[in-house]
VOVO-302193 format. One record per residue (C-alpha): residue in one letter; x negated, y, z negated; residue number from 1. Coordinates in nm, 3 decimals, always signed. Each point is the difference from the previous one (the first is absolute). Layout:
BEGIN
site nudo = A | east = X | north = Y | up = Z | kenu = NUM .
...
//
This chain:
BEGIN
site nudo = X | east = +0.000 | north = +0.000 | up = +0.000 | kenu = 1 .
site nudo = X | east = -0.113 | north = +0.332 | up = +0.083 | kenu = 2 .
site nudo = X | east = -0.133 | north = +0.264 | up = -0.284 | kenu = 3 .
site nudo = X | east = +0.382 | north = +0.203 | up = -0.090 | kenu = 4 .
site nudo = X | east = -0.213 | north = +0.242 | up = -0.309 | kenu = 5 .
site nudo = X | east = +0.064 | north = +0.308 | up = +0.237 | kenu = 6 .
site nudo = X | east = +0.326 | north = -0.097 | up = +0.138 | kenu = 7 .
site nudo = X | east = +0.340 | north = +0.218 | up = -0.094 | kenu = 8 .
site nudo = X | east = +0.187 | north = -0.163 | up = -0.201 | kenu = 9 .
site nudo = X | east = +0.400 | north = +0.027 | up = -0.115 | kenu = 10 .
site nudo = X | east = +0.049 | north = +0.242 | up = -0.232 | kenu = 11 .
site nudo = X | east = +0.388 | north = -0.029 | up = -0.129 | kenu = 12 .
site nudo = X | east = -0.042 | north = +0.270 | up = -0.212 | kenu = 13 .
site nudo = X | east = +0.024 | north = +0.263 | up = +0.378 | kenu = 14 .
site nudo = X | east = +0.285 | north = -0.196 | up = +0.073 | kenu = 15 .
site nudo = X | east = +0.297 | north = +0.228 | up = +0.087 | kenu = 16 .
site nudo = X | east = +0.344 | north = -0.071 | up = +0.112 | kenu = 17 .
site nudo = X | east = +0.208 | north = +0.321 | up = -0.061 | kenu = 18 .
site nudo = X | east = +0.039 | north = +0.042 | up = +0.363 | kenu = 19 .
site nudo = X | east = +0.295 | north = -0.277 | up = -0.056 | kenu = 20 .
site nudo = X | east = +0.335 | north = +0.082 | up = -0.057 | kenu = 21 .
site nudo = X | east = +0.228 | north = -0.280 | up = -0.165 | kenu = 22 .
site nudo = X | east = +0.327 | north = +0.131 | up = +0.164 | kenu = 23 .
site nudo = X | east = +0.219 | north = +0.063 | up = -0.367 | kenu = 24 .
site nudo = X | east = -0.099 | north = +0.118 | up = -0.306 | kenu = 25 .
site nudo = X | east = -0.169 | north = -0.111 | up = -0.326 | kenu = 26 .
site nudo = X | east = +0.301 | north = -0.041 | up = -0.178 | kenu = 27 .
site nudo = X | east = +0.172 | north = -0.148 | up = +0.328 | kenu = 28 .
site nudo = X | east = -0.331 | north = -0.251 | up = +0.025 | kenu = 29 .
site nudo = X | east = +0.033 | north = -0.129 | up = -0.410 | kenu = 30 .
site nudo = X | east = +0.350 | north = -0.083 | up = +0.083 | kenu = 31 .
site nudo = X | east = -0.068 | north = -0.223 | up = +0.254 | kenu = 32 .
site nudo = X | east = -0.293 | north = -0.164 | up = -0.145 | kenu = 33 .
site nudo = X | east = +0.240 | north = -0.116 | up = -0.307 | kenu = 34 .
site nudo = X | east = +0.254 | north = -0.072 | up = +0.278 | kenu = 35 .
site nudo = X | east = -0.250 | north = -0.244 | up = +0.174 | kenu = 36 .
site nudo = X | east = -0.158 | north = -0.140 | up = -0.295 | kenu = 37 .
site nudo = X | east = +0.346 | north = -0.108 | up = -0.161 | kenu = 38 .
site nudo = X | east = +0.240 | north = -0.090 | up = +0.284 | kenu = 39 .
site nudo = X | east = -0.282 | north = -0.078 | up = +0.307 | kenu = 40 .
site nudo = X | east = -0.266 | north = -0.140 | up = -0.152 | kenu = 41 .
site nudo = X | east = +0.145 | north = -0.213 | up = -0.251 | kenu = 42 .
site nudo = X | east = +0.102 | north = -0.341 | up = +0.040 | kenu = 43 .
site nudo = X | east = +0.313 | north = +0.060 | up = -0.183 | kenu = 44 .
site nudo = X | east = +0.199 | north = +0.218 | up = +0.218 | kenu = 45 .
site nudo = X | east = +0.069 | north = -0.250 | up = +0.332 | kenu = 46 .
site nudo = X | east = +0.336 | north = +0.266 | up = +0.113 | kenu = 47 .
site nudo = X | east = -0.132 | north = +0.106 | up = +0.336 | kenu = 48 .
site nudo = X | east = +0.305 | north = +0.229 | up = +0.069 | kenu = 49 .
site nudo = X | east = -0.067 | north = +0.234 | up = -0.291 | kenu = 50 .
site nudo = X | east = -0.331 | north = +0.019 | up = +0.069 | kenu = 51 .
site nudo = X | east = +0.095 | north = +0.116 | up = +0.343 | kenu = 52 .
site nudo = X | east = +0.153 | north = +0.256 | up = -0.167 | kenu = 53 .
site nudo = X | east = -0.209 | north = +0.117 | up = -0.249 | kenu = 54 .
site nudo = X | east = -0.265 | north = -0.008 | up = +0.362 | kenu = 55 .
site nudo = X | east = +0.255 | north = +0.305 | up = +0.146 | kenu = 56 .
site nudo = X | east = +0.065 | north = +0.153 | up = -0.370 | kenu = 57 .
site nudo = X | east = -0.410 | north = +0.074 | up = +0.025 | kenu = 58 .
site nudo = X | east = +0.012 | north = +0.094 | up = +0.344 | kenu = 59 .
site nudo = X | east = -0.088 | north = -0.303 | up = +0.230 | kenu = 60 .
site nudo = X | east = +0.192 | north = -0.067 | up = +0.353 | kenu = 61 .
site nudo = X | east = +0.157 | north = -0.396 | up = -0.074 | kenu = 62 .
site nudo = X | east = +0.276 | north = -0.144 | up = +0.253 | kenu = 63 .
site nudo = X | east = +0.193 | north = -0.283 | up = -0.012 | kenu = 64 .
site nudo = X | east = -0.038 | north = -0.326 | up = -0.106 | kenu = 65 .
site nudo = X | east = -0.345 | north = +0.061 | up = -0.162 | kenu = 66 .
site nudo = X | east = -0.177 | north = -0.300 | up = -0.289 | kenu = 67 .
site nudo = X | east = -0.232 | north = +0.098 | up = -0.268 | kenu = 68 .
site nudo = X | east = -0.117 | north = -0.264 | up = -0.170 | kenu = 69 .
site nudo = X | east = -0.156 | north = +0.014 | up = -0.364 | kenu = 70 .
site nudo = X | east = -0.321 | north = +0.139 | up = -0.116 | kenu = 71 .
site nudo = X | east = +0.006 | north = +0.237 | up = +0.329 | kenu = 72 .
site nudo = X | east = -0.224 | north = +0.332 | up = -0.044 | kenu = 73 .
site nudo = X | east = +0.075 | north = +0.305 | up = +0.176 | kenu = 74 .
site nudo = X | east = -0.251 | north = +0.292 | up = -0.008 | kenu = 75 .
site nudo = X | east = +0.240 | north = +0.335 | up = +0.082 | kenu = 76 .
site nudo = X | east = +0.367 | north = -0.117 | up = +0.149 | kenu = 77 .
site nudo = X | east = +0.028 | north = +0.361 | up = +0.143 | kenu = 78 .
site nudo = X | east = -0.272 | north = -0.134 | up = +0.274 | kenu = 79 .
site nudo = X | east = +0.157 | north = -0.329 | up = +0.073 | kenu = 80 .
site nudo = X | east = +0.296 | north = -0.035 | up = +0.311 | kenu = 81 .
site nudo = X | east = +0.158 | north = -0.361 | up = +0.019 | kenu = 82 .
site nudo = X | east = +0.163 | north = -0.090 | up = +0.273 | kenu = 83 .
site nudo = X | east = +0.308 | north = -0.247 | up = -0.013 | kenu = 84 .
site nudo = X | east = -0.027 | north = -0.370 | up = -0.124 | kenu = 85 .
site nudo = X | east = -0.318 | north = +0.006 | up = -0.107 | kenu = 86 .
site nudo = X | east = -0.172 | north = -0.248 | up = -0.290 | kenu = 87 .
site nudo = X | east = -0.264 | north = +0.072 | up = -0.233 | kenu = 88 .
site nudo = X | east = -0.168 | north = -0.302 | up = -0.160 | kenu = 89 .
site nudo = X | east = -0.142 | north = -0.031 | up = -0.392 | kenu = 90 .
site nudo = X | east = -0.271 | north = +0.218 | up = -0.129 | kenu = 91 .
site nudo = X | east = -0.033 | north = +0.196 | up = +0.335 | kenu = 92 .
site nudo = X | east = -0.200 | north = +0.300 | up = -0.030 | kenu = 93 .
site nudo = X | east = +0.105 | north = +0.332 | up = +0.201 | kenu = 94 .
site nudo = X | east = -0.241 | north = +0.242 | up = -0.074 | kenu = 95 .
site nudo = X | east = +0.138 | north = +0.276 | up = +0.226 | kenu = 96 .
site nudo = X | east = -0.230 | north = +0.308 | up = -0.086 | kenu = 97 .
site nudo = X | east = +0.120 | north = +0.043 | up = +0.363 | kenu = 98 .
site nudo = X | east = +0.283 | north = -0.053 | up = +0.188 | kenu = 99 .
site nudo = X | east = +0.117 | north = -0.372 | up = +0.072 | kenu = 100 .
site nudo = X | east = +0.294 | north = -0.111 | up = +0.229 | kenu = 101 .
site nudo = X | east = +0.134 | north = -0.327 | up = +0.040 | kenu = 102 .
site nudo = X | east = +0.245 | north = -0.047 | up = +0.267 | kenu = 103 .
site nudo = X | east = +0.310 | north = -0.257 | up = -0.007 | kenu = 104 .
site nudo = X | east = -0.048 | north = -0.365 | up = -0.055 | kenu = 105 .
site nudo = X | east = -0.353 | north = +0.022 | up = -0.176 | kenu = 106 .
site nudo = X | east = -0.101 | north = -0.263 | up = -0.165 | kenu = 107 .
site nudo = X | east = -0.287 | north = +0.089 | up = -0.321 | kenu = 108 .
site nudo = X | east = -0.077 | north = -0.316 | up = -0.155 | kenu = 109 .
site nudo = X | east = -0.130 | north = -0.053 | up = -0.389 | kenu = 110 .
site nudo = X | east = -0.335 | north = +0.126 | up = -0.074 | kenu = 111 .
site nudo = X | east = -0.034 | north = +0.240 | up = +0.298 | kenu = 112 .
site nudo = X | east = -0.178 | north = +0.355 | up = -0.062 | kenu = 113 .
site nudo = X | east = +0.096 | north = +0.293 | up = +0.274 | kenu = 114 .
site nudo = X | east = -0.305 | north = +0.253 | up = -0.113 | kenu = 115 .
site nudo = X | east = +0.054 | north = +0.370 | up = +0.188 | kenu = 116 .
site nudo = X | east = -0.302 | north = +0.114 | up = -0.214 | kenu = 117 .
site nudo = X | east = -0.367 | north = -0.092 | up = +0.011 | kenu = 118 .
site nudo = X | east = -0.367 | north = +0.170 | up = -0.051 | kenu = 119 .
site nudo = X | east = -0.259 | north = +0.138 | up = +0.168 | kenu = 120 .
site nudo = X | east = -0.300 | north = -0.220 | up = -0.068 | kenu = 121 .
site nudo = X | east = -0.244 | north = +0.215 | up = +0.205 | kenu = 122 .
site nudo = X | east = +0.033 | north = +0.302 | up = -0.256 | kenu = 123 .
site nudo = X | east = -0.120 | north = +0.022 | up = -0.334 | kenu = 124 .
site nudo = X | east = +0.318 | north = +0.187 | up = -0.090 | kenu = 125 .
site nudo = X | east = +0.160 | north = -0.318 | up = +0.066 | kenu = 126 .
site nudo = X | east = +0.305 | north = +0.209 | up = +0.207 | kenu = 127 .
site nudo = X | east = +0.357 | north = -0.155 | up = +0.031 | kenu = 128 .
site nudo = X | east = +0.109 | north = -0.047 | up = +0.331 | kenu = 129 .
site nudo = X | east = +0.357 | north = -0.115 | up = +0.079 | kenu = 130 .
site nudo = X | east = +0.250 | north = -0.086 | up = +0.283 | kenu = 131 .
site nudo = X | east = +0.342 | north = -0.099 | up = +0.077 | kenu = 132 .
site nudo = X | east = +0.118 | north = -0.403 | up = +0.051 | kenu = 133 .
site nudo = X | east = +0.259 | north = -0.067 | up = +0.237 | kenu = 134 .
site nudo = X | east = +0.130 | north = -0.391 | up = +0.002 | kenu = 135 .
site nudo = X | east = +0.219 | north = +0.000 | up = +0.309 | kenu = 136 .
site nudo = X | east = +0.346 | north = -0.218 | up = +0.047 | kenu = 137 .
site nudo = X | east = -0.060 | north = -0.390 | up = -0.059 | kenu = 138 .
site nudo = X | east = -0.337 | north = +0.062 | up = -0.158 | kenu = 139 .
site nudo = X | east = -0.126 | north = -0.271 | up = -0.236 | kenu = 140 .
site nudo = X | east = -0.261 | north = +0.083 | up = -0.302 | kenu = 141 .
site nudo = X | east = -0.133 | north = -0.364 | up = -0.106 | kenu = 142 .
site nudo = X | east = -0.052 | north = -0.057 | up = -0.417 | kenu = 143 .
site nudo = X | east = -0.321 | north = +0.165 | up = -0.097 | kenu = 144 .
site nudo = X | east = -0.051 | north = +0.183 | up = +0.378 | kenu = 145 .
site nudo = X | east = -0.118 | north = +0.363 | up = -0.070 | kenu = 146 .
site nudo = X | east = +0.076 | north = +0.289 | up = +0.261 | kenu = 147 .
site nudo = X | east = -0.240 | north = +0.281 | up = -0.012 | kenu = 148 .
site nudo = X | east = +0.079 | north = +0.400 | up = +0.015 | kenu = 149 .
site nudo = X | east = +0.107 | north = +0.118 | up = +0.384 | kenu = 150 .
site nudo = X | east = +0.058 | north = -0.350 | up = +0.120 | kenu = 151 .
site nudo = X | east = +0.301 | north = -0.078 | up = +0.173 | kenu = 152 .
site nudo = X | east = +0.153 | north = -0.351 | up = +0.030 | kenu = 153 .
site nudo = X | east = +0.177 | north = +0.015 | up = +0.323 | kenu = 154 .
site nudo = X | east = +0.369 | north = -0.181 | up = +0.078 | kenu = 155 .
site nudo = X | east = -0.003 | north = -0.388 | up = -0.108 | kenu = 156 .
site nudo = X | east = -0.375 | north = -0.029 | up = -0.067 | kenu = 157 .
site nudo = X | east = -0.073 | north = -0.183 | up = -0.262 | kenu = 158 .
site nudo = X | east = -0.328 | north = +0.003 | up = -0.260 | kenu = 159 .
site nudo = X | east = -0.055 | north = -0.315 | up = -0.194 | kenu = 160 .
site nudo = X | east = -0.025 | north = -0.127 | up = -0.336 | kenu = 161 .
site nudo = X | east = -0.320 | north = +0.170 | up = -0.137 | kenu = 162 .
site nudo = X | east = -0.098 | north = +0.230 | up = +0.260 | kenu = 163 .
site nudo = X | east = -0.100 | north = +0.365 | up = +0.075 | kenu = 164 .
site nudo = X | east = +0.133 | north = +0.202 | up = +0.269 | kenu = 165 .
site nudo = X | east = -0.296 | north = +0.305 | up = +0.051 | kenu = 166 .
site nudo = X | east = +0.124 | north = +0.114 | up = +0.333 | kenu = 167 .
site nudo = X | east = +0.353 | north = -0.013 | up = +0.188 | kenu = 168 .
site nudo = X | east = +0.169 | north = -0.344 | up = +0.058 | kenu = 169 .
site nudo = X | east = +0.146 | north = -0.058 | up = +0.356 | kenu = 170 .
site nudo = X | east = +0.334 | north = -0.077 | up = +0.052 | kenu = 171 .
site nudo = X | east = +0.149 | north = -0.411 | up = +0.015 | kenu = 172 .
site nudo = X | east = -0.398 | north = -0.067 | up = -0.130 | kenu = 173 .
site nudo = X | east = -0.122 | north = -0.244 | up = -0.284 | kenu = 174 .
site nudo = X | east = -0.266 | north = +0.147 | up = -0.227 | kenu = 175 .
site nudo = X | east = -0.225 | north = -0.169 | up = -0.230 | kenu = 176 .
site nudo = X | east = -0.355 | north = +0.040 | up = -0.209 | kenu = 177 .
site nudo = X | east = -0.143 | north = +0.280 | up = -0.152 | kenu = 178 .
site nudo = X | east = -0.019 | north = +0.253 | up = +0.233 | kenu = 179 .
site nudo = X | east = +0.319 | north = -0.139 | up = +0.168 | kenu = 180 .
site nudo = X | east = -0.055 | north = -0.143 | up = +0.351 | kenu = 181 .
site nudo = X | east = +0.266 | north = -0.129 | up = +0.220 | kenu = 182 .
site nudo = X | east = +0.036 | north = -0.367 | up = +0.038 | kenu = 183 .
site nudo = X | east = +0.324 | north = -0.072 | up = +0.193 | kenu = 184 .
site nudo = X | east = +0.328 | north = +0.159 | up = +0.123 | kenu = 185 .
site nudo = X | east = +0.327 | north = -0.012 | up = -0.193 | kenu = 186 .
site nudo = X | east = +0.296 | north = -0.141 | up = +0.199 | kenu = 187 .
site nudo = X | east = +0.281 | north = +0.007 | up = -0.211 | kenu = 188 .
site nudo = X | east = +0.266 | north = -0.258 | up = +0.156 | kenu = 189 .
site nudo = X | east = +0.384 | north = -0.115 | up = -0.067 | kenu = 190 .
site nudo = X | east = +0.021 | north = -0.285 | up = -0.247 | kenu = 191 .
site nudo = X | east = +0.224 | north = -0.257 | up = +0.099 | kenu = 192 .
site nudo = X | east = +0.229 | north = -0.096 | up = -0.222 | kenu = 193 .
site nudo = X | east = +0.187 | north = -0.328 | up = -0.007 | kenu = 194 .
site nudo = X | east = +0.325 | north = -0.098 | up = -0.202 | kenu = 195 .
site nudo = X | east = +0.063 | north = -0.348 | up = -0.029 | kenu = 196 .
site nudo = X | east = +0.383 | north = -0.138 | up = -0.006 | kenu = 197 .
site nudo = X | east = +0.131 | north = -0.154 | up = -0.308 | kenu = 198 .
//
């Protein structure tokens, strides 16, 4: 390894971040973080259609038909639009410093993060950078799959179990590994259904 003695180093103490704006106020922001931590990220409130509603009390764009599963955690509502018939596994993690839309029949499975916000490793102030996620109609987020700030999951692509998506996924495309490649197409097909007489 090379000699890193005169090499800059991070210094977290220059970090600065008053550039961002959180969207509501302070008093606005506590609200919501006892909202979250007692009806979103516990385990003991499974009523998805209040927590829809408590979603649009704080702000947040929900449609139709939308799941929230336990243990969910939602950074700031005010920056999160749901589309229609959407479902959101256990213990995902939106951590919308920015904005993040998810159009109609989403599918978020357990365990998934959606990060908007990251950090600029090349500084030594250690700067926050963030961008917007957009998970187009049919998408599918695998268990444990992360997607990264300013990535956008286009219609019916789907990211499997345990992997990141650094850069845009194509539409009807397979992704897997960490970064995400595509593997195969999606064809989605008519299941045949047979009833037997009695």
């Amino acid at each position: 390894m090379g000699n890193f003695a005169f090499m800059k180093k991070t210094a977290l103490d220059q970090y600065n971040n008053e550039w961002y704006q959180p969207g509501r106020n302070a008093l606005i922001r506590m609200g919501w973080y006892y909202t979250n931590l007692i009806f979103f990220q516990s385990g003991w409130f499974p009523v998805a259609f209040l927590k829809v509603k408590l979603l649009r009390l704080f702000g947040a764009h929900v449609g139709q038909g939308v799941v929230i599963k336990p243990c969910v955690n939602i950074k700031y509502p005010w920056k999160l639009h749901i589309a229609n018939h959407v479902w959101i596994g256990e213990q995902v993690w939106i951590d919308n410093l920015s904005e993040v839309y998810i159009e109609s029949h989403t599918c978020i499975s357990q365990g998934a993060m959606l990060l908007t916000g990251s950090h600029n490793y090349k500084k030594a102030s250690f700067d926050l950078m963030i961008g917007d996620i957009r998970l187009e109609e049919g998408v599918w987020i695998g268990a444990q799959a992360v997607v990264c700030p300013g990535v956008t999951c286009h219609s019916h692509s789907v990211l499997a179990v345990d992997s990141v998506a650094v850069s845009n996924l194509e539409a009807y495309i397979i992704y897997q590994g960490n970064p995400a490649e595509a593997k195969r197409k999606r064809e989605i097909g008519e299941e045949q259904f047979s009833t037997k007489q009695a």
